[in-house]
N, C-alpha and C positions, 0 to 999 in steps of 0.2 A: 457754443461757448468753448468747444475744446481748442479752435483754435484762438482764440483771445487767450486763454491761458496757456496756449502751449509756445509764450513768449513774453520771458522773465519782465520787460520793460512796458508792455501792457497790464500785464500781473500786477506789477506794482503800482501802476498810475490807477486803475483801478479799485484796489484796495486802497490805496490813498485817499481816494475818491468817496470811498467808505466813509473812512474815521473823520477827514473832513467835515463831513456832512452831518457826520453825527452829533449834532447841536442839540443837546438835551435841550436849550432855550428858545431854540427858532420861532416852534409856533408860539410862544408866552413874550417873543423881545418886545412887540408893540407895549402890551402891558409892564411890565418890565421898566422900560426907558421912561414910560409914562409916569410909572409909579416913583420911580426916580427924579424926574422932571418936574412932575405936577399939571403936564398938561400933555395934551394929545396931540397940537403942534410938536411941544419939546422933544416928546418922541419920534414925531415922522425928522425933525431937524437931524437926529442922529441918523436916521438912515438917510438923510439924502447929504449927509456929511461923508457918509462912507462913502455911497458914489460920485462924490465931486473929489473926495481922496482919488476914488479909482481914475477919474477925470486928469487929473495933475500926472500920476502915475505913469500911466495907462499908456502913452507912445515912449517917454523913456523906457520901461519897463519890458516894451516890446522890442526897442533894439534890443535892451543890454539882454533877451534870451535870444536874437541873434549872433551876437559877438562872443557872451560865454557858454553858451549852451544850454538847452532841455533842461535837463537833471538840474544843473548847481539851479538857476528859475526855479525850477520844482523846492528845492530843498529852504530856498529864503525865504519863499510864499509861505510853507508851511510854517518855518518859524514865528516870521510875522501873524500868521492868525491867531498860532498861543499863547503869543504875546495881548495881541488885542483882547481874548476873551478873558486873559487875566485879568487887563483893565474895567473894563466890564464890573466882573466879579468883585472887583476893591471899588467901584465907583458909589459916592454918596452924595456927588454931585453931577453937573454937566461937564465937568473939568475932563474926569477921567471917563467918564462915557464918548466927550469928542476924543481923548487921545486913542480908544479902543479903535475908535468908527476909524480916523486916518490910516489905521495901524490895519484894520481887517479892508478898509480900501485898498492900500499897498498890495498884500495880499490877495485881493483879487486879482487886480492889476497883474501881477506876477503870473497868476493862474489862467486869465481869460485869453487870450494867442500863444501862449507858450503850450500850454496841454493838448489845447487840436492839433498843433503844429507838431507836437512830438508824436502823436497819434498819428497823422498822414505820412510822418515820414518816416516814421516806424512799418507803417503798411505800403508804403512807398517802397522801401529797402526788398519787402517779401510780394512784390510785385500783385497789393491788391486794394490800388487805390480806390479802386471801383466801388470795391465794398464797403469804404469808408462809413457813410453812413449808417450801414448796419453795425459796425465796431464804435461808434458815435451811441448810438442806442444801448449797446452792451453797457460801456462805462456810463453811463447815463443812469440806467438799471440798478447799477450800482450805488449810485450817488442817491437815488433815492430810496433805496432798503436803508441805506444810512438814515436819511432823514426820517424815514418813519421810526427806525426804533427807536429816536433819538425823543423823537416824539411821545410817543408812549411811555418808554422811562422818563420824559420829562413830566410827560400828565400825574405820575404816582410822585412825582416830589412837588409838584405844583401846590398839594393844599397847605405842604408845610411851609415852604419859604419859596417867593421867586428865585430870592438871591443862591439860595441850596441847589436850585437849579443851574444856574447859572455857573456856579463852583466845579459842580460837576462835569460841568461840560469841559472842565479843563482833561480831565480824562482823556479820551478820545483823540484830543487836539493833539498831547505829547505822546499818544501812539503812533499816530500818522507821522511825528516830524523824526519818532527813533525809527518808524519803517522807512524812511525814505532816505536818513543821512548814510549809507552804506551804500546807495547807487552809483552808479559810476554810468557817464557820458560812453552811448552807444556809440560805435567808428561808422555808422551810416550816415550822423547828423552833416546835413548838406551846410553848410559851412558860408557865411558873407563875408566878404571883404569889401573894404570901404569904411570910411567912416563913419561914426554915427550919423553926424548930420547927411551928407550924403544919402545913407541907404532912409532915414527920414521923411528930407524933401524927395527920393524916387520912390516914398510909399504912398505921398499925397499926390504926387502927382497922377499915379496910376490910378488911385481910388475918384480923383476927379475929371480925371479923361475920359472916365469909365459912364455914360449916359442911364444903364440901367444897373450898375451896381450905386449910383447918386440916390435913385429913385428907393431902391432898398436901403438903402441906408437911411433915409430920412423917413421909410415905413416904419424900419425897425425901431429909430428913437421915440414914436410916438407910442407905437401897439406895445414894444417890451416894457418900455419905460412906463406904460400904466400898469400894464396885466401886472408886472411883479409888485410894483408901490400896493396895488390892490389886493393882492395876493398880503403883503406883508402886513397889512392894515385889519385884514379883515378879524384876525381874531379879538380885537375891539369888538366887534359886532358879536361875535361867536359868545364869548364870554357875557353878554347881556340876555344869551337865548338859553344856554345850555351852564351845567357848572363846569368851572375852571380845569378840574380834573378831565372834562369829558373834552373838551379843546383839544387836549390831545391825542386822547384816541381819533379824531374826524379828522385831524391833520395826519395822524397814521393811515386813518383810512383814503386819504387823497393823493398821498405817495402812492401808495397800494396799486391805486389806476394809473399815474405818474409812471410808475415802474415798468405796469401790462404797456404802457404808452411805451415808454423807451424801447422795449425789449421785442415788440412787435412794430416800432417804425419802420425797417428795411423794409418789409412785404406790404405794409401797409401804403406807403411813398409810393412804393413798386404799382402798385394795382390803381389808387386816387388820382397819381403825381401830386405835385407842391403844390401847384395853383388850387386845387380844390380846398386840399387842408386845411391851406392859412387864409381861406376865406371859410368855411365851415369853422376852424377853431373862433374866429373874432366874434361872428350870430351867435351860433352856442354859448358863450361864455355870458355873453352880454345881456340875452335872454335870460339865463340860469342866477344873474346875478340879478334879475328885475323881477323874476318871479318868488325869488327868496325873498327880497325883502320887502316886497308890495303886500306877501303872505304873512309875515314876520309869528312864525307859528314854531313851534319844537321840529317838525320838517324842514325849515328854511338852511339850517348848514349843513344839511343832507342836500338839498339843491345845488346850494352852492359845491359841493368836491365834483358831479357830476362831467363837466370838460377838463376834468384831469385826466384821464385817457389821452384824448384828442393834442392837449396841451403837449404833452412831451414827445407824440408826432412832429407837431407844430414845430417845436424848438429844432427837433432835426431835420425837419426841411430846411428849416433858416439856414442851418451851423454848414451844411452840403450847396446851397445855394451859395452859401459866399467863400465857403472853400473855394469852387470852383474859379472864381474869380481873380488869386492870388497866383504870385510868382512862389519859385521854390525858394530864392533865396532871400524874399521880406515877409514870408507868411504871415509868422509872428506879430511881426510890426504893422503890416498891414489890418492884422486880426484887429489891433489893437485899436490904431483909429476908428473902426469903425464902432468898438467899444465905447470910444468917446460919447457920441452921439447918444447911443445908448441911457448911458449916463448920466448924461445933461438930462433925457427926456425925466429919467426916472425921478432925478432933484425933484424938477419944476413937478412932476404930479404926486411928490409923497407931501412940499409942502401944502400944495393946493388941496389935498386930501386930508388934512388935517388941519388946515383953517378953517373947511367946512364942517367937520366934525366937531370942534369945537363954535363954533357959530350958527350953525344951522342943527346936524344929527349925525349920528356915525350912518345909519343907512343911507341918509344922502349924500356922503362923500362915497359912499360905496358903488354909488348910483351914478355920478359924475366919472369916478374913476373906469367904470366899466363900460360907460358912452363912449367916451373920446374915442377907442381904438378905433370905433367902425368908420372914422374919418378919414383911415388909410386905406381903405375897400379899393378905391377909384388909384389908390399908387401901386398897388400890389397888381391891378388891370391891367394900369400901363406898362408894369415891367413887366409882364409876362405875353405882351399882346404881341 
């Protein structure tokens, strides 16, 4: 850790990364949006509105932190999410819950290829690209002590009001955007020229010339785009087993391993490699999610945090896998396409995971969402064969 902070512009991206995170609402938005809505489609409709925002976003977003830089990307992103969670927090209807959702879509957008990028070529500049992924797992680390506390303070205001929750979370968001507006663009930032469209059409062309970064990319829009819909869904389930207060302590307690996961991915990568992990993460998960709710007992979301460890290994083999793939001067933009996909996959399974909830049961949309990944086993084979 000494040397991740012994450099003011990781310092910060990481602390950022903190308060970000720090969503007093996260584990309670299902419930939340629903309660708002009236239906448990209504609800998955806002989150897979955010990621069809992030969708729209998500390649302009990735030039314009080529052309103006890291930091000012960093500094819109954050603005845009406290923006959103204000929406959120005044919504009484779907009106201002979809304005939130575009609003914290943008904001990912802005986040999702600009933060690696400024990460690589941060460690780029001090000559240790290598390590990248273990400085990936550090901030990583980070991002989820955020979400746990966020979690836990959100469980103690959960019995009084959602919305008190939600309020609060505005906190957090307007510390992250006064820590960040005082940065100032590092003179390492490797710099594009060309214009938008240009350095665009030579980020798609790269990503589809590319035969085994195709195959990952279309792994990834299936396995990310459920694990997290499912992930985000689940406290639907939780809140039927366990009381609503206690939702959030088991969402604290699953950063908790999230965290040991981030902060022990470098050694971990190091000694399995990729190819194991992100085959081991998909069984595990899938399993843990079939035996929790086939049990559906006071143990069952104790089952489920279980491949939270594994999970945020998993995320950092991905995030080093497809670094490696990228030119220095489309990082960003390139990150970003393949965002896209991502994306899309996540839409299609938050609403298909919440048709089924409301038409069949929530444990069987929990049960459909945690099948489908093992259908990318045979792509994750072929790109590593």
């Amino acid at each position: 850790m000494r040397d991740l902070f012994g450099e003011r512009t990781l310092a910060l991206l990481g602390l950022n990364n903190l308060l970000v995170y720090s969503k007093l609402y996260g584990a309670f938005a299902i419930l939340y949006f629903s309660e708002v809505t009236g239906t448990y489609t209504g609800g998955m409709i806002v989150y897979a509105a955010i990621r069809l925002s992030v969708v729209v976003f998500e390649v302009p977003t990735g030039v314009m932190s080529d052309l103006i830089g890291r930091v000012r990307t960093l500094q819109i992103g954050t603005l845009a999410m406290f923006v959103a969670i204000l929406c959120y927090a005044l919504a009484g209807s779907m009106v201002l819950l979809l304005a939130g959702a575009v609003l914290e879509g943008a904001a990912r957008a802005l986040f999702s290829g600009n933060n690696s990028a400024l990460l690589f070529e941060t460690l780029k500049a001090r000559g240790q690209v290598g390590r990248f992924h273990h400085y990936f797992g550090y901030l990583e680390t980070l991002s989820h002590i955020g979400m746990g506390i966020g979690a836990l303070v959100g469980g103690v205001l959960a019995d009084m009001s959602l919305r008190i929750v939600v309020v609060a979370s505005l906190l957090p968001a307007f510390a992250a955007l006064l820590l960040v507006l005082p940065l100032r663009e590092s003179a390492q930032r490797i710099r594009s020229e060309g214009s938008s469209l240009r350095l665009h059409m030579d980020a798609w062309r790269a990503v589809l010339s590319d035969r085994r970064l195709r195959l990952f990319t279309l792994a990834q829009a299936v396995a990310t785009g459920f694990d997290e819909a499912v992930w985000n869904f689940r406290s639907a389930y939780l809140a039927s087993v366990w009381p609503v207060w206690a939702v959030g302590l088991l969402n604290a307690l699953d950063h908790i391993g999230a965290m040991a996961g981030s902060y022990l991915s470098g050694p971990v990568i190091d000694r399995f490699r990729h190819s194991a992990v992100l085959q081991w993460y998909q069984w595990i998960d899938f399993v843990s999610y079939a035996v929790a709710v086939g049990l559906r007992t006071a143990w069952s979301p104790l089952i489920m945090v279980a491949p939270s460890f594994l999970y945020s290994v998993c995320e950092t083999a991905r995030e080093q896998l497809v670094q490696d793939h990228f030119s220095d001067q489309q990082r960003a933009t390139m990150g970003s396409i393949l965002s896209v996909a991502k994306n899309i996959g996540y839409a299609f399974a938050s609403l298909l995971i919440g048709i089924v909830a409301d038409h069949v049961s929530v444990g069987a949309a929990l049960l459909v969402g945690s099948t489908v990944p093992l259908f990318v086993l045979p792509l994750y084979r072929a790109y590593f064969r």
